[in-house]
C-alpha positions in Angstrom: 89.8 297.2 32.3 90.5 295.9 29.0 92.9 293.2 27.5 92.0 291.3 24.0 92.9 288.2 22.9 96.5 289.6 20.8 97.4 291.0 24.0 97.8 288.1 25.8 99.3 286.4 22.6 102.2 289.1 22.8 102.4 289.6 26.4 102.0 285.9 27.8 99.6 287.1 30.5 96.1 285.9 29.8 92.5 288.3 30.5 91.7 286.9 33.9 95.4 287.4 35.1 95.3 291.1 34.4 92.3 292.6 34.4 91.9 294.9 37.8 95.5 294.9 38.3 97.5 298.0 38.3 98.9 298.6 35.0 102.7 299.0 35.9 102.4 295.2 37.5 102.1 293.7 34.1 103.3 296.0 31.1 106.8 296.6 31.4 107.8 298.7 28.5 111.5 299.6 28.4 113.8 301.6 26.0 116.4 299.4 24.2 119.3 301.7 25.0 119.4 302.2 28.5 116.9 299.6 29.7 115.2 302.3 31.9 111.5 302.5 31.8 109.5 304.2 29.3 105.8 305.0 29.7 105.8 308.3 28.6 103.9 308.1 25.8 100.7 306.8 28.2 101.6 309.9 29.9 101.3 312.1 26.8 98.4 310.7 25.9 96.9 311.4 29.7 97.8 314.5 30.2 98.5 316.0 26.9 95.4 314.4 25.5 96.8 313.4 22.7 98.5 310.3 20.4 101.4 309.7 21.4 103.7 307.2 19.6 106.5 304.6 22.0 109.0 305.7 20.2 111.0 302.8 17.6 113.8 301.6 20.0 110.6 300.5 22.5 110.6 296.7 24.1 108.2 294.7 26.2 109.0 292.6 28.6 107.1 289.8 28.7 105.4 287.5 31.4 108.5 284.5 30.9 111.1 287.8 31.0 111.6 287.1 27.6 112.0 290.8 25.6 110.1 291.6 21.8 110.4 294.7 20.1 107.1 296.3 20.0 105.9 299.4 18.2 102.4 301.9 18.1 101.2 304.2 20.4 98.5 305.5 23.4 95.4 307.4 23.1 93.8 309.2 25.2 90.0 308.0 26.6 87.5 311.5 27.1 84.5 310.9 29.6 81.4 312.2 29.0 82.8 315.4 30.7 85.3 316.1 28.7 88.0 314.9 30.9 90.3 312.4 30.4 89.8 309.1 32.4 92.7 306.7 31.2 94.2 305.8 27.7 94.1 303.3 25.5 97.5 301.2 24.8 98.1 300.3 21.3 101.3 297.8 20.6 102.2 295.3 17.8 105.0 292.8 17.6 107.6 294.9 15.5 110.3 291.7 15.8 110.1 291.0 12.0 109.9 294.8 10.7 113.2 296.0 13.2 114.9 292.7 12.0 114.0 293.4 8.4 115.4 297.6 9.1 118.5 296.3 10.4 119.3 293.8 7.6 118.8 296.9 5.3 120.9 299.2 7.8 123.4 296.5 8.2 123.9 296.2 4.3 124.2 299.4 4.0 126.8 300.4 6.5 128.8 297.3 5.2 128.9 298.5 1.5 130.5 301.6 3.0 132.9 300.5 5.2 134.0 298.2 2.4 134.3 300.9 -0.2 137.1 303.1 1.5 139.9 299.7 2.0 138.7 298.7 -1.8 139.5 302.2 -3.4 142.6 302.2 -1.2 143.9 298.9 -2.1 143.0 299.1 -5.9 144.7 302.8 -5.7 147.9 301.6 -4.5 148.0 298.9 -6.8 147.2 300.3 -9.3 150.3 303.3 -8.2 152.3 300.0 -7.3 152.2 298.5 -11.2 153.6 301.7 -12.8 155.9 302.6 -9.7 159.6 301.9 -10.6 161.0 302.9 -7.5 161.7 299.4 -5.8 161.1 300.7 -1.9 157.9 302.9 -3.2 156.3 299.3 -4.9 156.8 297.8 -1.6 155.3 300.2 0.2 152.1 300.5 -2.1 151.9 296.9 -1.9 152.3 296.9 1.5 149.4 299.2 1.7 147.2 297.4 -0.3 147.8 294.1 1.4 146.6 295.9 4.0 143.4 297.5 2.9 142.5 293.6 1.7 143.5 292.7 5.2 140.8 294.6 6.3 138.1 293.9 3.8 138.9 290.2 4.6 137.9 291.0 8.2 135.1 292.6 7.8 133.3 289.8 5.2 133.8 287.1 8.1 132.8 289.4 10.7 129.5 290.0 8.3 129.0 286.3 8.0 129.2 285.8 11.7 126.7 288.2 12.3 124.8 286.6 10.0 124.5 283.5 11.3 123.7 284.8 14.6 121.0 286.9 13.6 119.7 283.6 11.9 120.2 281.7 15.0 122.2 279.4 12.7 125.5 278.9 14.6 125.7 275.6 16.2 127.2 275.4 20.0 129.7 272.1 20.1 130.4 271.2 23.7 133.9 269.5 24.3 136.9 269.4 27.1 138.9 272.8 26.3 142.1 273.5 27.7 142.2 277.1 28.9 146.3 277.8 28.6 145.9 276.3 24.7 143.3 278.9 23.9 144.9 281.8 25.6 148.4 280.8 24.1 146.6 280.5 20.5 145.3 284.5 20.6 148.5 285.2 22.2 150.2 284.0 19.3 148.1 285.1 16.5 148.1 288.7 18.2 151.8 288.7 18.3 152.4 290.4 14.7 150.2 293.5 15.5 151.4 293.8 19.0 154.4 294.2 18.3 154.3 296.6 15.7 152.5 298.5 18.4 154.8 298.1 21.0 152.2 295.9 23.3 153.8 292.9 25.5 150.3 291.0 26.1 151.0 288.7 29.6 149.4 286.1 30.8 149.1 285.0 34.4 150.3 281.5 34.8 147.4 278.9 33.8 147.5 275.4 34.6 148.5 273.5 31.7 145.6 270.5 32.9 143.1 273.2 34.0 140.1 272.4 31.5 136.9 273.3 31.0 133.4 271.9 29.1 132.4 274.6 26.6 132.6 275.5 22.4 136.9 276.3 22.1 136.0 277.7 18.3 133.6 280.3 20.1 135.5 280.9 23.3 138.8 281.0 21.1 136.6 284.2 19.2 135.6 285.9 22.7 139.0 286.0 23.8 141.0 287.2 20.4 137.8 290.0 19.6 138.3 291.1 23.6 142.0 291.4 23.2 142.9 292.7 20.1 140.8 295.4 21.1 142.4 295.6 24.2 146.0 295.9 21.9 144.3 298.1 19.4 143.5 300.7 21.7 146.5 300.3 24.2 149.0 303.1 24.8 152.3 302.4 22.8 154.8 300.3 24.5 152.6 299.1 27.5 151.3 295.9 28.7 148.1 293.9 28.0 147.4 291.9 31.1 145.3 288.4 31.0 144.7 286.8 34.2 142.2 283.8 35.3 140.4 282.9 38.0 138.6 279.8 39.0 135.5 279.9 40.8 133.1 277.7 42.0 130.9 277.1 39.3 133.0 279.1 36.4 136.1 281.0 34.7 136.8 284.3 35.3 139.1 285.9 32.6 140.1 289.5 33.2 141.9 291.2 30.2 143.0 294.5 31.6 144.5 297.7 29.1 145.8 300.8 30.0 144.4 302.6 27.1 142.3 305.7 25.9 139.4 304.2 28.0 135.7 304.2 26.4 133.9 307.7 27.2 130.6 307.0 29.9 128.4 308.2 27.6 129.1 305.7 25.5 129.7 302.9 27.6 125.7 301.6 27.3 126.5 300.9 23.4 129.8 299.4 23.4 128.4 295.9 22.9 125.8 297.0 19.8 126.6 296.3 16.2 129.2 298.8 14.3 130.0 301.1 17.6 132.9 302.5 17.8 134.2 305.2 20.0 134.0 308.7 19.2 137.8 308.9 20.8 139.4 305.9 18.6 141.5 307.8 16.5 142.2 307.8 12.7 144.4 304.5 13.2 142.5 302.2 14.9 139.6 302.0 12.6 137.8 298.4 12.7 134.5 297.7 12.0 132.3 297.9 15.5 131.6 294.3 15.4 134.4 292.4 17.0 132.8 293.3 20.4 129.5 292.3 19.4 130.0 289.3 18.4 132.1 288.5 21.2 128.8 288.9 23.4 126.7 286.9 21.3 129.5 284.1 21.6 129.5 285.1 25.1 125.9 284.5 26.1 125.7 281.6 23.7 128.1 279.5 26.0 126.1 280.6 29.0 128.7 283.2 30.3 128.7 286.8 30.8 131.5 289.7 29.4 131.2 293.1 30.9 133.5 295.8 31.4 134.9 298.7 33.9 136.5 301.8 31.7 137.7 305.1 32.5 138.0 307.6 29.8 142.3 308.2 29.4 143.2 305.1 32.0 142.2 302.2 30.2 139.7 299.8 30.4 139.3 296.0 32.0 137.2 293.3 29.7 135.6 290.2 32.3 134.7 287.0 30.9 133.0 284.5 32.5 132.0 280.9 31.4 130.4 278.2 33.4 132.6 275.1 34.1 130.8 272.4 32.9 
């Protein structure tokens, strides 16, 4: 019965096409993490009769199907009897405060994920100047090279975050050959496969099948989706990549019998720094290969998404349009 003018800024839906209608036909407030419904603040604030807040993690979906973060609460209306009648829904764009909270959050997780390889690697070079010990200088240097490895990783994982976040990374369209991509990631996986005991196979690809799309970005996708699916691969099994073309796209399966993602963690395992509660002290990472790999993902108009099973292993599916 009511609807101001910075609701239908926020919302898309303008006065005359809302007023009258039921509420649940035009506010569609969801929670970020599980994409299920949530109204039950307007329900505190009915029947509790009281404020209630929408809690942070809160997102509208708009009148285009576009989503914005929004943030406030509900209070509850009191007739003249002392009843309450309805509520009164309070929301705000939070888009620039979340984005400002995460930079903060982001910067602050980096710092400490960097700190551990640093002290490491200084540590064992440090050891590794004063070591005489010819096999114990290797080692510590070996260690070290390692830790910087690491470091390495995670500053051009940051900066590719970065620029998503920005919206600064620039799709460039071209004729990609599928079998040169998947041979690339093949090769530049070979090192830590094999020190791990992985054979990654690939189904035969034809060497002319080609497809329109950004080989820099799809060339990230795939390496991100299967050195994951090496890093957390059972010793001395295989890492299977097959393809199939359909009508209108690519369909890249990269299959891993491995410790599996738990459910309960399945709904975060494309968010920024997740990692699995079952990973193990030696696959460490920084949570962002996976991410990333679904921004790329949904920047070329494809899709990733996954079927896992705790202790079996888990299958990654890729799909990018054609042309």
């Amino acid at each position: 019965i009511l609807w101001n003018k910075s609701a239908s800024v926020i919302t898309g839906w303008n006065k005359e096409e809302v007023i009258g209608k039921p509420f649940r036909e035009i506010m569609k407030f969801i929670r970020e993490n599980d994409r299920k419904e949530n109204i039950s603040f307007i329900e505190d604030a009915i029947v509790m009769n009281r404020v209630a807040s929408m809690g942070n993690d809160t997102l509208l979906v708009r009148k285009n199907g576009s989503e914005i973060s929004v943030g406030d609460s509900a209070a509850p209306i009191v007739g003249i009897n002392g009843e309450v009648e309805g509520a009164i829904v309070v929301f705000r764009d939070t888009t620039n405060e979340r984005e400002s909270a995460h930079l903060r959050s982001d910067f602050m997780y980096a710092s400490h994920q960097l700190r551990t390889p640093i002290t490491e690697a200084l540590w064992n070079l440090e050891t590794g100047i004063d070591e005489h010990d010819a096999e114990k200088k290797k080692e510590d240097l070996r260690v070290a090279h390692q830790s910087l490895l690491s470091v390495k990783k995670l500053s051009e994982h940051l900066v590719s975050v970065s620029e998503i976040d920005q919206e600064n990374v620039v799709v460039k369209m071209s004729a990609v050959k599928l079998l040169d991509v998947l041979t690339e990631v093949q090769n530049k996986l070979g090192n830590d496969a094999k020190m791990r005991g992985i054979n990654i196979l690939i189904s035969p690809v034809s060497p002319i099948m080609a497809i329109n799309t950004d080989g820099k970005l799809l060339n990230i996708i795939l390496f991100e989706v299967m050195e994951n699916a090496v890093m957390y691969s059972r010793r001395d099994a295989n890492v299977t990549v097959a393809t199939v073309l359909k009508e209108k796209e690519i369909l890249i399966e990269v299959a891993d019998i491995g410790i599996g993602i738990p459910e309960q963690e399945q709904v975060l395992i494309f968010t920024k720094f997740f990692r699995g509660s079952n990973r193990g002290s030696e696959n460490a990472g920084d949570g962002l290969g996976l991410y990333l790999a679904k921004a790329y993902a949904t920047l070329l108009n494809g899709k990733i998404w996954f079927e896992s099973t705790e202790g079996k292993g888990t299958t990654f599916y890729i799909s990018v349009p054609i042309v």
